[in-house]
C-alpha positions as CSV (number, residue, x, y, z in Angstrom):
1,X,6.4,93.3,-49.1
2,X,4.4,95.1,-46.2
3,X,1.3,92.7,-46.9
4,X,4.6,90.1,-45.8
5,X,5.7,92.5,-43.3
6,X,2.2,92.5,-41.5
7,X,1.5,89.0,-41.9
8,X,5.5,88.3,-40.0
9,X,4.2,88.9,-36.5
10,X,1.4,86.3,-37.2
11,X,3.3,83.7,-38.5
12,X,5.6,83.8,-35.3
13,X,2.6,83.0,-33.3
14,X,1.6,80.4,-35.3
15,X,5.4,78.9,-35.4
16,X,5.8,79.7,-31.5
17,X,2.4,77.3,-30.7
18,X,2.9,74.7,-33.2
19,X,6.4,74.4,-31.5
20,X,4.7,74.5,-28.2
21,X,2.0,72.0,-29.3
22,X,4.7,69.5,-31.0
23,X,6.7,69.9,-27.4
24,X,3.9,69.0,-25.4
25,X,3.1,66.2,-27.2
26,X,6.5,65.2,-27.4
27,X,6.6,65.3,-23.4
28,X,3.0,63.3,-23.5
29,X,4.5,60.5,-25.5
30,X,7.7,60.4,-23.6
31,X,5.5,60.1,-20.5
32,X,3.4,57.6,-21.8
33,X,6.1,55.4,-23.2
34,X,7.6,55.7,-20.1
35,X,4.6,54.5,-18.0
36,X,3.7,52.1,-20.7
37,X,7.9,50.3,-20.6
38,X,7.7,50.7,-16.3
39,X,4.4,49.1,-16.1
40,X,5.6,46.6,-18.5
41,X,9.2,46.0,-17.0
42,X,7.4,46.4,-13.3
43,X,5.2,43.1,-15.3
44,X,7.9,41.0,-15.9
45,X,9.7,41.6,-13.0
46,X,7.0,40.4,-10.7
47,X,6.2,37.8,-13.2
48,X,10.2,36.4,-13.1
49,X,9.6,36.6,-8.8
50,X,6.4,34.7,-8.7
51,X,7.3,31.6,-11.3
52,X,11.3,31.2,-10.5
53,X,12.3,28.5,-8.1
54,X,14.4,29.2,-5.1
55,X,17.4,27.2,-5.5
56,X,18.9,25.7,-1.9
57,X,21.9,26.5,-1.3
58,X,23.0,22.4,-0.6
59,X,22.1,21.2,-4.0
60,X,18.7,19.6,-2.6
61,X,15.4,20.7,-2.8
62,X,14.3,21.8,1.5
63,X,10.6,20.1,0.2
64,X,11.9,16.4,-0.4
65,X,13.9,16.0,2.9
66,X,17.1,15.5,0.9
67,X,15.6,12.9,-1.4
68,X,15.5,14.7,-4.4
69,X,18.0,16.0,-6.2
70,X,18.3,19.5,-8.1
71,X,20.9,19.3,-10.9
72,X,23.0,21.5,-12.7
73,X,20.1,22.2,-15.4
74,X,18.0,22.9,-12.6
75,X,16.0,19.6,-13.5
76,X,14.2,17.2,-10.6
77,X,15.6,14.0,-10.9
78,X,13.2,10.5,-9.3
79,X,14.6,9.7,-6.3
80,X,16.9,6.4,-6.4
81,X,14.9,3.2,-6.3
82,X,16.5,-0.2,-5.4
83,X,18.1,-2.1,-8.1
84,X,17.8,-5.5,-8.9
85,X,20.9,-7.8,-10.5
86,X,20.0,-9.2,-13.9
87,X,20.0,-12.5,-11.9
88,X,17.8,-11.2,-9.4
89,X,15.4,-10.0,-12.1
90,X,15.4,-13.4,-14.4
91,X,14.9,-15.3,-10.7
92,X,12.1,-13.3,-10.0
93,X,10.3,-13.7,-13.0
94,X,11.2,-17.7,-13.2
95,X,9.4,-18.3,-9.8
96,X,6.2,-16.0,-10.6
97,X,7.6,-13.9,-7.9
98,X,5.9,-10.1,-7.5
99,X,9.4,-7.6,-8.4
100,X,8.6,-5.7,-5.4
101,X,8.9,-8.5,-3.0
102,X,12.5,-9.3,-3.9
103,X,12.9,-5.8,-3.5
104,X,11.9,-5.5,-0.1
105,X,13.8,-8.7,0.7
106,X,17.3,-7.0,-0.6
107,X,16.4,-3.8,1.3
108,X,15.7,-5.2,4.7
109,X,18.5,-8.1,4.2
110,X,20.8,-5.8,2.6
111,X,21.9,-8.9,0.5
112,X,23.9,-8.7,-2.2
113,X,23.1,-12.0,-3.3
114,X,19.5,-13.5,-4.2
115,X,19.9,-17.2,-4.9
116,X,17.6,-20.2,-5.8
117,X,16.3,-21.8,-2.8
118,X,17.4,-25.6,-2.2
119,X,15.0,-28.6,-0.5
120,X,15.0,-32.0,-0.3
121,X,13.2,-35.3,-1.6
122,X,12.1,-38.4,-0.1
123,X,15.9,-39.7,-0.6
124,X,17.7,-36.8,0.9
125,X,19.3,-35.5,-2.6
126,X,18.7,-31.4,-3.1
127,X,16.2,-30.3,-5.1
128,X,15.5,-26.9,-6.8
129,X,12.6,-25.3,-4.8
130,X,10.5,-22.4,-5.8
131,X,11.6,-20.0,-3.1
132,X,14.8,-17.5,-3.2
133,X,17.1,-17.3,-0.3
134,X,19.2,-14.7,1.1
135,X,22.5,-15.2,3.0
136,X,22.2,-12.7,6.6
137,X,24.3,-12.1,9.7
138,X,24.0,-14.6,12.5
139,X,23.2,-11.6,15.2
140,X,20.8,-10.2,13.3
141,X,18.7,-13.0,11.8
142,X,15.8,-12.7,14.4
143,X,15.1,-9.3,13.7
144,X,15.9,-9.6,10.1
145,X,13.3,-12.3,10.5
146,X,10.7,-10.3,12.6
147,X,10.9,-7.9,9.8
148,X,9.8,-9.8,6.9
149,X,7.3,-11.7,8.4
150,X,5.4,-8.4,9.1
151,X,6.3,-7.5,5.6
152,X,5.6,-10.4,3.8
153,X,3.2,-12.6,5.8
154,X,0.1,-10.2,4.9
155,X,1.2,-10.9,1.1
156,X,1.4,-14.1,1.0
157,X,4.6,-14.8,1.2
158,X,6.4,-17.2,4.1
159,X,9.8,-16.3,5.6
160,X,12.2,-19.1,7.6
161,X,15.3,-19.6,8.5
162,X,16.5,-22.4,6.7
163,X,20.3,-22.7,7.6
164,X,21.8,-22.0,11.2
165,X,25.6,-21.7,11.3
166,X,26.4,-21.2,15.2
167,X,29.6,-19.7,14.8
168,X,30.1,-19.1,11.6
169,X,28.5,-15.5,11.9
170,X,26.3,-15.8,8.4
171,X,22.9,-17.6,8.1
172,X,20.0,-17.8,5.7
173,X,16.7,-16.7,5.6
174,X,14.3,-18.8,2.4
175,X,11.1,-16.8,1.3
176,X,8.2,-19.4,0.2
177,X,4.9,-17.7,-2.2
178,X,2.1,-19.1,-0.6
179,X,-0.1,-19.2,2.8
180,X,0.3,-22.8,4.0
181,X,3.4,-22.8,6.4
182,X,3.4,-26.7,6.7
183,X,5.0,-26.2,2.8
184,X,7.7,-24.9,4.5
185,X,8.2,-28.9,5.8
186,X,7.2,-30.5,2.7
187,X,9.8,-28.6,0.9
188,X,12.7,-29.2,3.2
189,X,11.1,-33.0,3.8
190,X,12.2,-32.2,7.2
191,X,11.7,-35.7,9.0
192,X,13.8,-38.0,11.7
193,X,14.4,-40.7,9.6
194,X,17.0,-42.4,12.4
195,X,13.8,-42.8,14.5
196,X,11.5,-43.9,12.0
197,X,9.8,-40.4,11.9
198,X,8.5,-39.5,8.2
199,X,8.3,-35.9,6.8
200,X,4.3,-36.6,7.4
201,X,4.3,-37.6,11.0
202,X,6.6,-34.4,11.5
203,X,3.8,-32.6,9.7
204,X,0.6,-34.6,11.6
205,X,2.1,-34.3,14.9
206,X,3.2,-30.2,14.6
207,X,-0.7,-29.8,13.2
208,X,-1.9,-31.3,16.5
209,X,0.1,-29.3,18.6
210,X,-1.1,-26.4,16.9
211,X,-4.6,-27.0,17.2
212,X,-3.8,-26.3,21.2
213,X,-1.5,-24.1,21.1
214,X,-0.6,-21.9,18.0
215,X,2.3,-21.5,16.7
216,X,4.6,-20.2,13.6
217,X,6.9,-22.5,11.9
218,X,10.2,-20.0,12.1
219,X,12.7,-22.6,10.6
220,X,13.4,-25.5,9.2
221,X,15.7,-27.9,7.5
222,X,16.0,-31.4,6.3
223,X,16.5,-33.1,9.8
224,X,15.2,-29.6,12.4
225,X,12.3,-27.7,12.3
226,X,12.1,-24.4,15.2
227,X,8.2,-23.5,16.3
228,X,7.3,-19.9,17.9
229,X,4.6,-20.3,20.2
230,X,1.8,-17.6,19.7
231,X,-0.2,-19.0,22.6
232,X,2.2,-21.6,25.4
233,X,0.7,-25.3,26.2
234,X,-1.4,-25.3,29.3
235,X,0.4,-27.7,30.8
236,X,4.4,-27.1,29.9
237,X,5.6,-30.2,32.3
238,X,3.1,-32.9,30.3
239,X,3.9,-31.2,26.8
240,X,7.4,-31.7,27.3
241,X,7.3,-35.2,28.2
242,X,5.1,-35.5,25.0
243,X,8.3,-33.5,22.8
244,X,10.7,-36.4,24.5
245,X,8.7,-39.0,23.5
246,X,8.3,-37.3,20.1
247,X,12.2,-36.3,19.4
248,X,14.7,-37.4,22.4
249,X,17.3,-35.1,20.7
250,X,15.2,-32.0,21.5
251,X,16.3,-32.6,25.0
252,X,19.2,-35.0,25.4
253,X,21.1,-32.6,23.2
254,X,19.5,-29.6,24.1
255,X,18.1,-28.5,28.1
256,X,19.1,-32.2,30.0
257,X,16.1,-32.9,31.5
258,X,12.3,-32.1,31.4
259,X,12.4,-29.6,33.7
260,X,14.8,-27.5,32.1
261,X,12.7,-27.9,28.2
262,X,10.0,-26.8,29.9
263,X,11.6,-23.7,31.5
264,X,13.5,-23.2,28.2
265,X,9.8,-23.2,26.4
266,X,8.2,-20.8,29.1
267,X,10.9,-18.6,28.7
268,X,11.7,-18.4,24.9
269,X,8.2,-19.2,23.7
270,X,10.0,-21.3,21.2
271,X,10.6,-25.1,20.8
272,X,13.7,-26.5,18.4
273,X,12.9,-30.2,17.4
274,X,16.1,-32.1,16.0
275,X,16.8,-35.6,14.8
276,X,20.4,-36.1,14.8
């Protein structure tokens, strides 16, 4: 009992500093854990800053100019591409046509309707041509035009008007594959039969003209064909007289007189030839 008694005082000492000891390391862990979860937490925090995407307010993404839409699942949607009718598709693919030409021809037409383009034989009856055509508004077939020669002229491909409907506020634009805009006659077998004038001498007599001053064929139909002069005749007054000769119609249904073709030439670079 008193070896107890004596041996009390030293087992509170060693109760009070294992207590201590077991506190201290109770506070080391605690502070530990604690740096160990806020270093952690601070991790995913600026892990959560750095990877999610600010969402814009409008529904579209500030980076795509409006062009690409954010949905509700926060997914990117491709931006909308033109679409083509079945029609337009099969049409396409018939006439060996590249997809993305038709394409550009719906886009800067805006036409809802891509048809088969129509020509002629020796006889006059319609024939099925390989080319498309696009109906477009009368005052806005020259630019329309314009536009789709520089757009399809340095791929091979030949726009013209081929119907003209003064009045009637809707004309059409044909797209030809190929390089040789004298096709552009041959298909349409554009001649002036009630002179005697074949679809060749219209063809001859346009290549002679071009070798002097060059030209674009801009339209043509079975009995018309419409030049754009990239370079005028030297000598307007003696080319006109020669388009007289050539088609009377050009200027007893058109200017009057030779005076007034040849102004009409120097001042819209172009020349209409029509055998009524």
């Amino acid at each position: 009992m008193r070896r107890l008694y004596r041996l009390f005082p030293f087992l509170i000492v060693l109760t009070g500093t294992a207590l201590l000891l077991m506190g201290a390391g109770s506070e080391v862990n605690s502070s530990n854990t604690g740096s160990a979860m806020n270093g952690k937490t601070s991790g995913m925090v600026t892990k959560t800053t750095e990877s999610s995407p600010i969402r814009p307010t409008n529904g579209l993404s500030s980076r795509a100019s409006g062009s690409t839409v954010i949905n509700k699942t926060n997914k990117v949607s491709a931006p909308a591409a033109t679409l083509l009718s079945a029609s337009a598709e099969e049409l396409a693919d018939t006439l060996k046509f590249d997809r993305k030409v038709v394409v550009m021809v719906k886009e800067i037409t805006s036409a809802r309707i891509i048809s088969r383009l129509t020509g002629f034989d020796s006889e006059g009856y319609q024939i099925i041509a390989s080319g498309i055509v696009v109906s477009v508004p009368e005052d806005k077939t020259d630019r329309i035009l314009s536009s789709l020669r520089r757009k399809l002229l340095p791929i091979k491909y030949m726009p013209f008007i081929v119907e003209i409907n003064a009045g009637l506020k809707i004309e059409k634009i044909g797209i030809l594959k190929g390089t040789d805009q004298y096709d552009i006659l041959r298909i349409m077998h554009t001649n002036g039969d009630n002179y005697d004038i074949s679809n060749q001498d219209v063809i001859e007599r346009l290549k002679e003209w071009e070798i002097l001053s060059p030209f674009d064929i801009a339209g043509a139909d079975n009995d018309w064909v419409e030049i754009e002069f990239r370079t005028l005749p030297k000598d307007l007054k003696a080319f006109a007289q020669e388009v007289y000769d050539f088609c009377p119609d050009a200027l007893d249904k058109g200017p009057g007189s030779i005076e007034e073709l040849e102004n009409e030439i120097q001042k819209t670079k172009k020349l209409f030839l029509w055998w009524d």
